[in-house]
N, C-alpha and C positions, 0 to 999 in steps of 0.2 A: 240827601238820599244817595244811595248808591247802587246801583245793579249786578248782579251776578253777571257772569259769564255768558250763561243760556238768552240774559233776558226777561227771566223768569220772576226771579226773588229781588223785591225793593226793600232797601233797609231803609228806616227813618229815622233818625233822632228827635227824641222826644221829651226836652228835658223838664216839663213842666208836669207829669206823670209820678207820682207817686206812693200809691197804695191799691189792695185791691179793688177795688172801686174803679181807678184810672183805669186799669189791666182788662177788666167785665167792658167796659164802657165804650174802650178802644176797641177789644175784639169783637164784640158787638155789631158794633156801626161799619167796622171795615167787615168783618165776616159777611156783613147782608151785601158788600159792591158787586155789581154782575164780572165773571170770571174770578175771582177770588179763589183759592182752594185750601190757603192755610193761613193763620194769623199768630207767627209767634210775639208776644211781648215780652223782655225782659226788665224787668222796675229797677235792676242794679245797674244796668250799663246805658237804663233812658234808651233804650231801641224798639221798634216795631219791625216784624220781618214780615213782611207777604210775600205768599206765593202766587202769580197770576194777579190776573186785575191791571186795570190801568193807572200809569200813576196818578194822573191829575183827580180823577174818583178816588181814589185811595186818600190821598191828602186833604180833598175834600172832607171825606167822611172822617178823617180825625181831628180836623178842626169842626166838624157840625158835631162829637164827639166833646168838645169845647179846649180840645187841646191843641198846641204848636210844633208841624211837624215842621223839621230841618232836612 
């Protein structure tokens, strides 16, 4: 994981994510974490970006998600 600057934005690697399906499932599950306001995923680069939210809720919710955040 890695943070922005502000604090804000958590990026995660995800490399076990692979189709739309991953992409719904992940943004899903982290979209409902309290504070949360944006879920980018990208399926090329294996990343999750949030905006807001806490990390350890965030990592949660993409391993309850059924995937491996780094």
């Amino acid at each position: 994981m890695s943070t922005d600057q502000t604090g804000t934005t958590h990026v995660y690697t995800v490399a076990d994510m692979s189709c739309d399906h991953c992409k719904r499932a992940i943004e899903d599950r982290v979209g409902d974490v309290s504070g949360v306001e944006l879920v980018r995923v990208d399926l090329d680069a294996k990343t999750v970006s949030v905006s807001g939210g806490e990390p350890s809720a965030i990592e949660q919710a993409i391993t309850e998600a059924g995937y491996t955040p780094t």
